[in-house]
Every structure is written in C-alpha cells, then in structure tokens.
C-alpha positions in Angstrom: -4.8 20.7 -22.5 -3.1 22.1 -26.2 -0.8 19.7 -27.7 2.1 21.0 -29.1 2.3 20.7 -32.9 -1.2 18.2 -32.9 -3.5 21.1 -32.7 -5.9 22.0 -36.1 -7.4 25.2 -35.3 -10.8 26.5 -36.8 -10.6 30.3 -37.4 -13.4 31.7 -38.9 -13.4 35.3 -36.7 -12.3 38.2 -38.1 -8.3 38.4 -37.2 -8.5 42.0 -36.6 -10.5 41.5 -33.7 -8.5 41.2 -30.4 -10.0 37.8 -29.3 -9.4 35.5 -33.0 -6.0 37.4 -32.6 -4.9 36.5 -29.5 -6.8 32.8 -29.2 -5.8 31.8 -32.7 -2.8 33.7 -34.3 -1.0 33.9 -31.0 -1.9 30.4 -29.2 -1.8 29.2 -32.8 1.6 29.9 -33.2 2.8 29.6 -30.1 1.5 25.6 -29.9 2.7 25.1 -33.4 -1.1 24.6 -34.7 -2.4 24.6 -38.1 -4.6 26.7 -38.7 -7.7 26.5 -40.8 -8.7 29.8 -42.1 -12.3 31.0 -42.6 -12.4 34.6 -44.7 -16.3 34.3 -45.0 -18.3 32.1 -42.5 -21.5 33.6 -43.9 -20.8 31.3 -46.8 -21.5 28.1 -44.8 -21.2 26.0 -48.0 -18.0 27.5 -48.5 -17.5 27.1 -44.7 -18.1 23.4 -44.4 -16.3 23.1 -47.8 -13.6 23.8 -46.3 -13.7 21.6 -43.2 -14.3 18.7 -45.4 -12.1 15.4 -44.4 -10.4 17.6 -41.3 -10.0 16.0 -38.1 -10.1 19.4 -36.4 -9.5 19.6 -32.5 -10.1 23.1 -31.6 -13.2 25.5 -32.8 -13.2 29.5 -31.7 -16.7 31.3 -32.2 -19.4 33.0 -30.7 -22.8 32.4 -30.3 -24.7 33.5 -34.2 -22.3 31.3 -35.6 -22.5 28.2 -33.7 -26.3 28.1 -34.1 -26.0 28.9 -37.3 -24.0 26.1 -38.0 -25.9 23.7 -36.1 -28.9 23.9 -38.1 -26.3 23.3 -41.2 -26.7 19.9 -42.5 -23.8 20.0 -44.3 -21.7 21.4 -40.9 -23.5 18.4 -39.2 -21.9 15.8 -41.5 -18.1 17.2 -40.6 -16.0 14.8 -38.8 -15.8 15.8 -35.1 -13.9 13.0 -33.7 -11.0 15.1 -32.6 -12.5 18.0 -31.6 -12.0 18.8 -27.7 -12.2 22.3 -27.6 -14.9 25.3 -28.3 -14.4 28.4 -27.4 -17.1 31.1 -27.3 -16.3 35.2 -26.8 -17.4 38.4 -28.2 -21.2 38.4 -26.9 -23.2 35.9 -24.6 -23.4 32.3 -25.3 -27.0 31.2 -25.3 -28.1 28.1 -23.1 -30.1 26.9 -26.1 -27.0 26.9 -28.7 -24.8 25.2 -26.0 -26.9 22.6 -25.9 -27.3 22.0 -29.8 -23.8 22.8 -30.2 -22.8 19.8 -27.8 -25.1 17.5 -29.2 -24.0 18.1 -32.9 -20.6 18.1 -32.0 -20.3 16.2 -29.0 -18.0 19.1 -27.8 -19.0 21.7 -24.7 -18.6 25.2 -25.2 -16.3 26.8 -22.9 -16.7 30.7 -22.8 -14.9 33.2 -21.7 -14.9 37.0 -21.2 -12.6 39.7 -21.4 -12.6 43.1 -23.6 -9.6 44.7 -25.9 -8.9 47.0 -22.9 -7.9 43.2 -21.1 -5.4 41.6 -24.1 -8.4 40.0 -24.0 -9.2 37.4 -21.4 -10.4 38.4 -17.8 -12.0 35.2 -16.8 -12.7 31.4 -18.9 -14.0 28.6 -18.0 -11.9 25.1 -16.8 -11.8 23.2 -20.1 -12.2 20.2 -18.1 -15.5 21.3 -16.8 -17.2 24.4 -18.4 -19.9 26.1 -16.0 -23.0 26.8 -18.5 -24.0 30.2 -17.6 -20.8 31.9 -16.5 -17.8 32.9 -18.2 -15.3 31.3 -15.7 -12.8 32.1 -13.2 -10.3 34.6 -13.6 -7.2 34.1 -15.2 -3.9 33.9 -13.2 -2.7 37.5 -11.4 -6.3 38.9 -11.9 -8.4 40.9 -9.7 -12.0 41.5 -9.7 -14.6 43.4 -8.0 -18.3 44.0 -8.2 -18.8 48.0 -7.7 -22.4 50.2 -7.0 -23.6 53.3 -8.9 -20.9 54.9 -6.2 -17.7 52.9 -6.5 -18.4 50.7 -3.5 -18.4 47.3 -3.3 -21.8 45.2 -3.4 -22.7 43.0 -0.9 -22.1 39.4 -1.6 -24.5 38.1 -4.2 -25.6 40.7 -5.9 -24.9 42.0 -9.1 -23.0 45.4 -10.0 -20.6 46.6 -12.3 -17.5 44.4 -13.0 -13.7 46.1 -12.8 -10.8 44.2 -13.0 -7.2 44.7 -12.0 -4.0 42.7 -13.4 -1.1 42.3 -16.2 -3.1 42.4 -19.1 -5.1 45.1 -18.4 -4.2 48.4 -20.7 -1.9 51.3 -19.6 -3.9 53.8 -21.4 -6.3 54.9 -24.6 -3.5 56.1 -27.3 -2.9 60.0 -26.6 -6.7 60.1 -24.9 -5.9 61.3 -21.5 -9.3 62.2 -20.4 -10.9 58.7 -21.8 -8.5 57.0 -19.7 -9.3 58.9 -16.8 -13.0 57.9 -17.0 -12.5 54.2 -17.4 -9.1 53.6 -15.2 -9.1 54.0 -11.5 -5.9 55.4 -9.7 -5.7 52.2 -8.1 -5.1 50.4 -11.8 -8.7 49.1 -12.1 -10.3 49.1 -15.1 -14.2 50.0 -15.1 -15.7 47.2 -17.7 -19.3 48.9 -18.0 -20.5 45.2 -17.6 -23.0 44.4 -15.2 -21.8 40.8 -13.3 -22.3 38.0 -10.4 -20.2 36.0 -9.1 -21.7 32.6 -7.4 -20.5 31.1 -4.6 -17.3 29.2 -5.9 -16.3 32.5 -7.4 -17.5 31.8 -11.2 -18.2 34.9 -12.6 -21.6 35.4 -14.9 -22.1 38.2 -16.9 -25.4 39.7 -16.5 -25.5 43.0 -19.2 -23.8 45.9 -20.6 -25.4 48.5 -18.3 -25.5 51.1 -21.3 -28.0 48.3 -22.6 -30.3 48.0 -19.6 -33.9 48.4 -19.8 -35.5 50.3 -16.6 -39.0 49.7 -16.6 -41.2 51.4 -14.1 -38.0 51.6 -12.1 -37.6 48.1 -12.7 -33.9 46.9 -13.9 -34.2 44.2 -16.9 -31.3 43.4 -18.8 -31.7 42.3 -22.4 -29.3 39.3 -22.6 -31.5 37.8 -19.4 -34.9 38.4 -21.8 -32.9 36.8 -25.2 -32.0 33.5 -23.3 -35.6 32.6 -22.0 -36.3 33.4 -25.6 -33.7 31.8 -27.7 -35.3 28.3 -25.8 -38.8 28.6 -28.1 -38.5 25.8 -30.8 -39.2 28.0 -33.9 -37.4 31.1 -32.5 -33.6 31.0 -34.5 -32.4 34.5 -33.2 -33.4 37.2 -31.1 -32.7 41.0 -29.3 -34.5 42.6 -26.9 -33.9 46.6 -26.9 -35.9 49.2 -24.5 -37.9 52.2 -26.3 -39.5 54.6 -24.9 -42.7 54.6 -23.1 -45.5 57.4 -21.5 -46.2 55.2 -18.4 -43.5 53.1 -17.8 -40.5 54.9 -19.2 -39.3 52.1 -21.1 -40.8 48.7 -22.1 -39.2 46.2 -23.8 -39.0 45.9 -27.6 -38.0 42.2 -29.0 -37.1 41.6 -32.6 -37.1 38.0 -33.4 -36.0 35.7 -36.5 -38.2 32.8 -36.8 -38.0 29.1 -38.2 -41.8 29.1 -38.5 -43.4 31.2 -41.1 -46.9 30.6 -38.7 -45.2 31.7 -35.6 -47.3 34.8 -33.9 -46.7 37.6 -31.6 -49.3 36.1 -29.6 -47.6 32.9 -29.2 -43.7 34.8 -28.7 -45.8 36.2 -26.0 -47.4 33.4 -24.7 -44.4 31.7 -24.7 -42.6 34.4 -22.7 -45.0 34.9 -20.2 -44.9 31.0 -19.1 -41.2 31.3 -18.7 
C-alpha cells in the first residue's frame, strides 16, 4: 500500500512514544518517506502552518487530535488530495470523529491496537477496508485469546480479557522479575489487561481497560462504551466517563464533558443519554 520513496508522512505524536516510533521513524525510514515533523500539535495554527502547500499521503494520530483538527478551519483548507492513509492508536477512536475525519479529509481512519509490551502492533485494520469499531485483525504470526476472571477461555462471543502470543511480544520488564511473572504466562502469552470481542470474521474490538470498569449494582459498564454514545451529541466536543463511589449502588457513573454550546445542560447531556 506504502510507496517506496513517494510517501510524505505527518508526525505530530510524541517520538518517544512506542507507536509514532515504530509507525513513523521506523516505516518512515524504512519506505524512504519524508517526514513532516510536528513538535507541538496543540499549536494548530502552527500545525496547519506547517502543512501548508503539502500534498501529504499518510497522517498518524489518535482520536483528541483528529477532532480537534476537524473543527480547524484552517486544517480544513489543507490539501488532501494525496492522502490515502490515517492511522489511529494510543486510546479508542470515536465513531463520531471517524466520520468528521472522513468527510473533511475524504480519508478513513484505520486503527489499530497493540501496547509497548507488543513493539507495538497486535492487530490493524485492512487499509483497503477499515472495520469502524474494531481495531483489526491480527498481524502475521500472532495469537490471541479471550480469557475469564480464571484464565479460561470465554465462550464464543463474549467478551474477556485479551492476551496475545507472537514475535513481537516482550521477553521481559528490564531486571523486574516478579512484574514479568504477573503479566507473562509460562506459555509466552502476554496478559493485556484489556477487556475485547472478537466478531464473527475474527475482527477484534476493544471493549475497556478492565482497571477502568465501572461495576454498578453488580452491573459491568465500561467507560469507552458510555464516551462513544456520548461523543455523537452535536454540542458535545469531548468527553470521559469515570466511576465514583456510591452508598447504594457501589459505583455510578461520573461523566465530565467539554461542550461547544455555552447553553448546553446536564439535563439535556442526560436527556440525550437516556434516548441512546
């Protein structure tokens, strides 16, 4: 898909952060890219300054900053005629800035999913045709399983935690034997702490972090699952859902939000959530 010494790649993720490191430096180099530094993509003007008259083809991100530069007019003026691939990591893509991201750019947003235990990549999406929702298949010579509370496998559609087996997964924590013990398995599997599904043609979806779990009146609701239903309300830019504490239930849900709309209530977030 990556054309040899044609590539113009957009890197505006910290390179000291296993996935720019690997997806940029290393593919960069290794296809003979260019590649467009970013050192602050909080300064959009800067930012978009900087893409100015480029014909770039490829664009690696995660989700804050591709909505916030879709609601950039000057990012929305950039030339995108070349662009063919987007790559999203590091946290959960959002339906809602998919969408807006592929009709400012005209350029889908393939994710994938990995962690800096797995070089990074576990799973990605086919370029050719990105599954909205899922974070892919997994790469070549990778195996992976869906696990119980107990280290036994779930039965097939349901959810549970995500450990993977294969080449790029880590020998060890650096001189922390007793870390590694807790997160490798004797049989080489590394435990992700992620809570997954896979669907029927083996895409892989990525439900929660089960340290981030809310458990409300014994009822399990994961965060990212609350923030995409969310993300969809017009006026609503960003938002997290967290649990806290609670007499009766245990925990109930908490959700911060960052509005458009100086008039939008809690009545209406509420509202709003309670249709969807």
């Amino acid at each position: 898909h990556l054309q040899e010494g044609e590539e113009i790649i957009v890197a505006p993720l910290p390179m000291y952060h296993i996935f720019a490191f690997m997806l940029c430096i290393l593919v960069g180099v290794d296809f003979g890219a260019r590649l467009i530094l970013i050192p602050d993509p909080r300064n959009q003007k800067q930012f978009c300054s900087s893409l100015k008259g480029i014909k770039f083809t490829f664009f690696a991100g995660l989700n804050t900053l591709f909505n916030a530069l879709c609601r950039n007019e000057d990012f929305r003026m950039l030339d995108f005629s070349q662009l063919h691939l987007t790559v999203s990591g590091g946290m959960a893509l959002m339906k809602d800035t998919a969408d807006q991201w592929e009709k400012v750019t005209g350029c889908k947003i393939v994710e994938g999913y990995g962690l800096t235990e797995t070089s990074p990549v576990v799973a990605i999406n086919p370029p050719a045709a990105p599954r909205l929702g899922t974070v892919g298949l997994p790469v070549p010579g990778t195996q992976c399983r869906l696990v119980d509370g107990e280290g036994n496998q779930v039965p097939k559609g349901d959810a549970g935690e995500l450990w993977v087996r294969g080449p790029q997964v880590m020998k060890a924590y650096w001189n922390k034997p007793e870390e590694t013990a807790q997160i490798l398995t004797e049989q080489g599997f590394l435990k992700t702490g992620d809570v997954a599904r896979f669907d029927e043609d083996g895409f892989i979806s990525i439900v929660d972090r089960i340290k981030d779990m809310i458990l409300v009146s014994g009822f399990n609701v994961y965060p990212n699952e609350v923030e995409d239903e969310i993300s969809k309300h017009p006026d609503i830019l960003e938002c997290a859902a967290v649990g806290i504490p609670d007499q009766e239930a245990g925990e109930v849900v908490k959700l911060f939000v960052v509005s458009s709309n100086p008039a939008l209530t809690e009545k209406d977030v509420r509202a709003f959530a309670r249709n969807n």
